[in-house]
N, C-alpha and C positions, 0 to 999 in steps of 0.2 A: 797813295790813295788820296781823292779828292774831300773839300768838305763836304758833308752833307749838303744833298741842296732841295731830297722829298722825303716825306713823310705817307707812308702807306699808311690806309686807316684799316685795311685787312691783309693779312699776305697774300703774297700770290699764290697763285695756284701751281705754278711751277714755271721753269725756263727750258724756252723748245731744245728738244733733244733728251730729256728726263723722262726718266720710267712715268706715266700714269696711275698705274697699280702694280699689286704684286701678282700679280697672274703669272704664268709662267709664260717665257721668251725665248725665241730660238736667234739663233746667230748662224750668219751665213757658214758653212762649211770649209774650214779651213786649216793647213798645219800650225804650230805653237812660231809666233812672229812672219807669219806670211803674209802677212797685208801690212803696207806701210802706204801712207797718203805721198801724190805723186808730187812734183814738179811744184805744185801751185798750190798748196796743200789741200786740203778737205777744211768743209763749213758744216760744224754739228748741226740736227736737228734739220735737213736735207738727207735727198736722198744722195749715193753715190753708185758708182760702177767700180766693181776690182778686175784690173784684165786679169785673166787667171795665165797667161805665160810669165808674167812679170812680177805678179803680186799687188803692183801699184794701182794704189785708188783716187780719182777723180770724180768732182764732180758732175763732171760735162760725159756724156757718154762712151761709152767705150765700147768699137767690133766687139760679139762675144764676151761684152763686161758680164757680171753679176753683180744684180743689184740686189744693195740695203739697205738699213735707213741708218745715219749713222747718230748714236747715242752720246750724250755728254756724260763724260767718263774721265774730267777735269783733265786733259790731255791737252786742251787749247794754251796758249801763250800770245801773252798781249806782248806783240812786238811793235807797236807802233806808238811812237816817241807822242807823251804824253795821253794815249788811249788808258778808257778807266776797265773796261771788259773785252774778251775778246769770243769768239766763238769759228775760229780760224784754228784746225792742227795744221804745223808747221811741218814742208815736205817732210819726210826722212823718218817720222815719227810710227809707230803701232796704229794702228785701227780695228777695229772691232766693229762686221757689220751684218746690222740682225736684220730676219725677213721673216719674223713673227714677235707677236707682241705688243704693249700698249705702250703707246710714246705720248708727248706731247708735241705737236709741231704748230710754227705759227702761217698761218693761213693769208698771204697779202690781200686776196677776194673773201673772205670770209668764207665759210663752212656751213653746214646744217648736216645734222643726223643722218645717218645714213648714203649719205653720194662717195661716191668712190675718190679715192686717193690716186692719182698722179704726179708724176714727178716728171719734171723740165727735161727735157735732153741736153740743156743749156748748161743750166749752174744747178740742178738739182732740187731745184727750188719744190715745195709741195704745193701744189693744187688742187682742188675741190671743185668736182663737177657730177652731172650724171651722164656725159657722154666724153671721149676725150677730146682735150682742146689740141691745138695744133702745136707739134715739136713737145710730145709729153709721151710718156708710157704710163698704163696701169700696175700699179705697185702690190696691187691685190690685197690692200690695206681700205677699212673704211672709216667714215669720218664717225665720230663716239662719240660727239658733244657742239652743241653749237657753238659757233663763232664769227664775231663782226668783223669787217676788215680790219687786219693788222696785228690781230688777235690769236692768242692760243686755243685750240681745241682738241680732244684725246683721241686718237688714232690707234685701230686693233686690227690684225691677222689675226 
């Protein structure tokens, strides 16, 4: 661990991939250890795709994947030689992926209340629009709180 080098004057409100609230959550449909993160692993706090012949999750799209949003569930491992946080599960690892429920995600274009959630076909990445933007899917999640570019805001199915 590094030295300190900020001082927050308020906590945060949370890091993408955390529950929001305690509302109830559902998770994608699956047997006990049947999704494992693929090849390149999975980025919490995005969305992903599980092929369902394989089990494996990525987060670049997948034929006939099933998508969900994947939650921080301390599963990440900082594997890069002197990184201070990581937000990478490494291939090979469990995942757990939910497609109801309130997350936090962070928003690179920034968010506002109510515009629909998308997610990249790319790298899973989440975005905020009210029409879809191009190489993205409707995640049938909407945006629950505003936010500036760069920024977290609370996502609910």
């Amino acid at each position: 661990m590094s030295f300190q080098k900020t001082l927050n004057r308020d906590l945060p409100v949370g890091i993408e991939g955390d529950f929001a609230s305690t509302n109830p959550y559902h998770t994608v449909l699956a047997g006990e250890g049947a999704l494992k993160a693929g090849a390149d692993g999975v980025v919490i706090g995005a969305f992903a795709w599980a092929d369902p012949s394989t089990g494996l999750v990525s987060n670049k799209q997948v034929q006939n994947g099933i998508l969900g949003f994947v939650r921080r569930d301390n599963t990440a491992l900082i594997t890069q030689y002197l990184a201070e946080s990581s937000l990478l599960i490494p291939a090979g690892f469990g995942i757990t992926l939910y497609d109801g429920g309130d997350f936090w995600a962070r928003f690179e274009g920034g968010a506002t209340v109510g515009q629909k959630v998308f997610a990249s076909t790319k790298d899973g990445s989440v975005v905020a629009a009210d029409t879809a933007p191009s190489d993205t899917v409707d995640t049938g999640f909407v945006v629950a709180s505003n936010a500036e570019a760069s920024s977290l805001a609370k996502i609910t199915k």
